[in-house]
N, C-alpha and C positions, 0 to 999 in steps of 0.2 A: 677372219682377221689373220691373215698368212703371216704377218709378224710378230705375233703375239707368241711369246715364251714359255708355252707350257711347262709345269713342276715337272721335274724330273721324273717322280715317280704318279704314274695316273691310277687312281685308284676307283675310280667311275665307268661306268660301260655306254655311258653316252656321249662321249669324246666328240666326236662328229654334229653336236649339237653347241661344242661353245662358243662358234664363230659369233654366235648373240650377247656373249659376255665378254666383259675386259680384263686384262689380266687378274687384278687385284679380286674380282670377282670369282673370278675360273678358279683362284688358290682359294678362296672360304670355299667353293663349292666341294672343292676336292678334300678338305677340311673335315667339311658336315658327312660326307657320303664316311670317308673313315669312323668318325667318331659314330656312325650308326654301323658299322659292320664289325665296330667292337664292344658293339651293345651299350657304348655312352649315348642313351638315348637323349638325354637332359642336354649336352653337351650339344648335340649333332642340330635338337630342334632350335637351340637357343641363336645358332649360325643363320638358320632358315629365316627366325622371326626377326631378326636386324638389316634383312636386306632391303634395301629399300624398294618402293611400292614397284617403281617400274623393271628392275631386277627380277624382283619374287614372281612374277609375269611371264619369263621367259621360259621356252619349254623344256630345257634342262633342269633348270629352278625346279621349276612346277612338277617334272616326274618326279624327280628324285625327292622332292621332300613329302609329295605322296606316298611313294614307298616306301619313305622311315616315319611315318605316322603308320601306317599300316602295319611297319614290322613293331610296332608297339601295341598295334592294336586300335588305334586311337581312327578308329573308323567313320563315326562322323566328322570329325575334324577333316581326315582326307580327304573325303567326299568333298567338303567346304572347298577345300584347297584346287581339287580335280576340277570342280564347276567352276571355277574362279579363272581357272588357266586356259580351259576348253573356252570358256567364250572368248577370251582375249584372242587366242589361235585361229578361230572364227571370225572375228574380225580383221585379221591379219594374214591370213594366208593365199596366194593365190590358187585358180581354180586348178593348174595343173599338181596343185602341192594337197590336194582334200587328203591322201594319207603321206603319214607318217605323225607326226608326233601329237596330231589329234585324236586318229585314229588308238593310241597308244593310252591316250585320257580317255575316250570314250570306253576302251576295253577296262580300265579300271573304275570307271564308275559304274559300267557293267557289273564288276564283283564286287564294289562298295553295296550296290541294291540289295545285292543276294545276300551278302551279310547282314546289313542294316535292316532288310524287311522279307528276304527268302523271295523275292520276287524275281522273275529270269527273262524275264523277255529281252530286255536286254542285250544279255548276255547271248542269246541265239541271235541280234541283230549283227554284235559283236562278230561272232564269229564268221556268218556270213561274210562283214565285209572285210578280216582277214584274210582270208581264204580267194575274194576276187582281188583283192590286192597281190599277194604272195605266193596263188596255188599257179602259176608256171614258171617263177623265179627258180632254177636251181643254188643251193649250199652256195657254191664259190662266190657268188655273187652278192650274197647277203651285204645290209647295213648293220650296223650295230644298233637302229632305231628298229632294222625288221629283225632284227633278233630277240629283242625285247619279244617283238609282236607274236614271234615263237612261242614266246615264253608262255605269253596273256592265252594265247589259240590253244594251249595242251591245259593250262590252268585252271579257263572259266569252264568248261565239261565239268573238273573234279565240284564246282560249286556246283553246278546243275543237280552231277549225282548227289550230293547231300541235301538238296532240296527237294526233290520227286524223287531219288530211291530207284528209279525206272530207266537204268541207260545201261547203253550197250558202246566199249570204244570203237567198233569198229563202225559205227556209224555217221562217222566226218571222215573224209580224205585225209591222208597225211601229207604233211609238207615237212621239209624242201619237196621240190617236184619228182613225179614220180620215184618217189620214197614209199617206203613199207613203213611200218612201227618201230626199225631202224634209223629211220631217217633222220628222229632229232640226234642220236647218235654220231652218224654220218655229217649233221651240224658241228654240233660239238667237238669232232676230229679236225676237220675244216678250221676253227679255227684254233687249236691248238697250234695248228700246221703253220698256221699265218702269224703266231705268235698273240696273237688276241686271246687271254687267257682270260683276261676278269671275261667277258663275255662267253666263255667256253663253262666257268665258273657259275657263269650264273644261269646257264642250262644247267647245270649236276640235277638240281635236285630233281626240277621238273622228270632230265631223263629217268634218276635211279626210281621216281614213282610210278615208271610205267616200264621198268625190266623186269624179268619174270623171276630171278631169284635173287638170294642172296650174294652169292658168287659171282651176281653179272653187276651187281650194283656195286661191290669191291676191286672189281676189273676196270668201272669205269674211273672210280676214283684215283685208283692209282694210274690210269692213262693220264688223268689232269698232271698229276705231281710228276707225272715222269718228264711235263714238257718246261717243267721250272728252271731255265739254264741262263747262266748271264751269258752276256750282256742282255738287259732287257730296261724297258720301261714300263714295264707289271711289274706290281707289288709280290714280289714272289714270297719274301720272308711269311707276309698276310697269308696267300694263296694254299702256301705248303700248311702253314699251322691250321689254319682252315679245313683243309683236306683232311688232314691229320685230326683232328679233332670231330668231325663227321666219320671215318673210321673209328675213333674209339668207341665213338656212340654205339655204332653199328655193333664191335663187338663185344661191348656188355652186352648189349639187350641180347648177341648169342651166348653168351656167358662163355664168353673166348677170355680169360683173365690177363693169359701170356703175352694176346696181342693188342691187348684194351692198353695193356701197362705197356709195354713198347711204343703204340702211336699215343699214348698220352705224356712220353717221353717226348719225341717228336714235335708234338704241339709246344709242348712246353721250354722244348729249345727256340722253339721261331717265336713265338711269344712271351717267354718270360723274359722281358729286357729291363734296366732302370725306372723307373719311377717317371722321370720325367721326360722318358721316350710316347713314341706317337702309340706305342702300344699297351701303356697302362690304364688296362680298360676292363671292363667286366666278362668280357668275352671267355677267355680262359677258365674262371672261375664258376661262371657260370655253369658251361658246357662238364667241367669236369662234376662239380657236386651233381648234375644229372646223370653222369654216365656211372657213377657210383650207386646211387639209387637205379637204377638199370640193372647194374650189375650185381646191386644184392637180389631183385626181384627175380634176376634170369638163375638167379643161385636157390631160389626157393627158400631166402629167409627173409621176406618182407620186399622192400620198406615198408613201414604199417602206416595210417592214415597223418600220424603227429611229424615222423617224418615229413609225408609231404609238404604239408601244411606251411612246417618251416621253412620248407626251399620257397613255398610261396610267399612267404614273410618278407626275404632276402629279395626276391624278384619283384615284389614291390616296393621295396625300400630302395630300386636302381632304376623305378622304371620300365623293368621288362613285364607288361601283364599281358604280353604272351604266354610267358615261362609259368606267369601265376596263375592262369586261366588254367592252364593245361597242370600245375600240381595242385591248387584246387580239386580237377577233376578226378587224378588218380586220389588225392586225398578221399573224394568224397566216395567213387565206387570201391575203394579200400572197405570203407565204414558198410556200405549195403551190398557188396557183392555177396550172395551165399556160398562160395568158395572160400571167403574169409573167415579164419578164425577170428578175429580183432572184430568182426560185423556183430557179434552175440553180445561184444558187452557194451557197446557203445550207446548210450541213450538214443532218445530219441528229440532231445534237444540238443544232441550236440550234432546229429546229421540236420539239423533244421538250421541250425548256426553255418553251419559252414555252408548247406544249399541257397541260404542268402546271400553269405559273403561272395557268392559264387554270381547268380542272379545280380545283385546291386552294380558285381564289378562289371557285366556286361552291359547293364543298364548306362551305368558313366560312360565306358565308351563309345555306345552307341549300336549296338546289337541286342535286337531281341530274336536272333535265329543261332540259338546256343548249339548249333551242330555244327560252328563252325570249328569246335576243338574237338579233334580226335585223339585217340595213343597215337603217340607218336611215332614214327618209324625209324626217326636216324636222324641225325644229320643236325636261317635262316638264319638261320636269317639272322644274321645279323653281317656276310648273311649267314652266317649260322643257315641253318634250313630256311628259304623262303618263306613268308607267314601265312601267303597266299595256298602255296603247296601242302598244305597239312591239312586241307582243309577235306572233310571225307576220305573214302577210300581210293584203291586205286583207279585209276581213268575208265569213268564211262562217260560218255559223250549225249547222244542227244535222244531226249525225252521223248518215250512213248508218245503218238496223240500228236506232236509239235512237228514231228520232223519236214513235215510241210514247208516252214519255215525256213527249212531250209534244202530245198529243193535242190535249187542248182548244184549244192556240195554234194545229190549223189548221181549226176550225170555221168 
């Protein structure tokens, strides 16, 4: 629709997909995508579920309110939502169109499997046909729908490895084309360069989980912020507070104080606005009570298990059982690591209470493959850290025994 008016400010990275939507549509969509990157979970799905039936179908719809049930957690649900979308696509797309924005559903109900039941085949079909899609495309060229597909391609490995334990990264080719393990890097500049910043954004995390240090993952961060310059039609205020609050993270957990409190300044300038701005949202508040507990833990005085606990109180009382899964679980290795003081006096009914609370809540959302939460490193999703991206360690790729599967990737 070449006449249609887009909002001023685009807060989505699949722009390129709203020719399917009408204007009044485009603005809720762009509505829900904010209200989930500021962690108004409640807000963002309630936009999702008022759309009408043949709206909620189309594949802007349909990504994007899978990936604010996911950055919730809410994993069966998405799965519902991804199966729902992918056959309509199916039914509707022609032959010369089989990738892009199916392709982009199939790769997430590739990682819905793996969460939902640890199963991966999938996700090695996935990447596969990534990779014959996108493995001679160079960077400049990219869409904002195969940037996603970037995103899925470095992502579903990290699920692999926590499911078999047995991967090595350098076992898939890297894309953009002839790239090294720079390459999503070399993305990411790309479009800084082009002014495409929520999509430069929404590589960070993937790339800072696959750089080798600390220092390379602060270099990239501040390359995003440095590209934050008006005139634009990126949310920049979002983008810098964002940034800025992935750095604080980062420097609690090194127990940097000086410059935890400086970029939690920073956030706090691009985020703290009136009340009944687009930005009064849990975002802020969230990220900071973590970086606090972070930062006592990197200081070696706790937090102790009751801590946790209560962030996770707070994280379900907003909706984020991301946040709750993941202090759940430092609550719970608090209670039994034997490095813990606080592990001696705690019963042994109160680590059975909270390994329930812990268990039931994956249960509701839809996971019985509880390795999908790890310590966290930094940074979704909301997007806060991506929720997908936290999911194991750093990038191993493909499975002892399987690689077969994927032959052609090591031509």
């Amino acid at each position: 629709m070449d006449d249609v008016a887009y909002p001023q400010t685009v807060y989505g990275s699949l722009s390129s997909l709203y020719h399917h939507l009408d204007l009044p549509s485009i603005r809720l969509l762009e509505k829900a995508i904010l209200q989930r990157n500021v962690r108004n979970y409640f807000e963002s799905l309630a936009i999702f579920d008022a759309f009408p039936a043949s709206t909620a179908v189309q594949p802007a719809v349909v990504l994007e309110h899978t990936w604010t049930l996911i950055a919730q957690y809410r994993f069966r649900e998405a799965r519902n939502v991804a199966e729902r979308g992918l056959s309509r696509c199916c039914t509707t797309i022609h032959d010369d169109e089989h990738y892009g924005p199916a392709t982009l559903l199939r790769a997430l109900l590739a990682g819905l499997d793996t969460l939902i039941d640890g199963s991966t085949s999938r996700c090695l079909e996935s990447l596969q046909e990534i990779y014959d899609w996108l493995g001679t495309i160079p960077a400049i060229e990219f869409t904002d729908v195969q940037v996603w597909a970037v995103n899925l391609y470095y992502y579903l490995p990290t699920l692999l490895q926590s499911a078999a334990g047995t991967l090595q990264f350098h076992d898939i080719p890297f894309i953009p084309a002839n790239s090294t393990s720079s390459g999503i890097t070399i993305l990411r500049k790309h479009l800084q360069r082009a002014g495409r910043l929520n999509e430069a954004l929404f590589l960070l995390d993937t790339e800072m989980a696959m750089l080798p240090s600390k220092d390379a993952e602060i270099a990239a961060m501040e390359s995003v912020r440095s590209f934050c310059i008006e005139p634009s039609t990126q949310p920049l205020t979002y983008i810098e507070g964002s940034v800025a609050l992935k750095l604080a993270l980062l420097y609690a957990e090194l127990g940097d104080d000086e410059s935890y409190r400086e970029e939690m300044f920073n956030a706090a300038a691009a985020l703290s606005v009136p009340k009944d701005s687009e930005f009064s949202s849990n975002l802020l508040r969230t990220d900071t009570w973590l970086a606090r507990l972070e930062l006592a833990r990197a200081g070696g005085e706790g937090p102790g298990a009751e801590a946790w606990e209560g962030f996770a109180d707070y994280a379900a009382k907003v909706g984020d059982y991301r946040i709750e899964a993941k202090a759940l679980t430092e609550a719970l290795e608090t209670m039994i690591s034997p490095d813990s003081e606080e592990a001696e006096d705690v019963s042994p009914e109160n680590r059975e209470r909270l390994r329930e609370r812990l268990d039931g809540l994956y249960a509701r959302l839809g996971s019985s493959f509880h390795r999908s939460v790890t310590r966290r490193r930094g940074g979704p999703a909301g997007e806060a850290r991506q929720p997908m991206q936290e999911v194991g360690a750093r990038r191993g790729v493909v499975m002892y025994g399987q690689q077969s599967a994927l032959r052609s990737l090591q031509a």
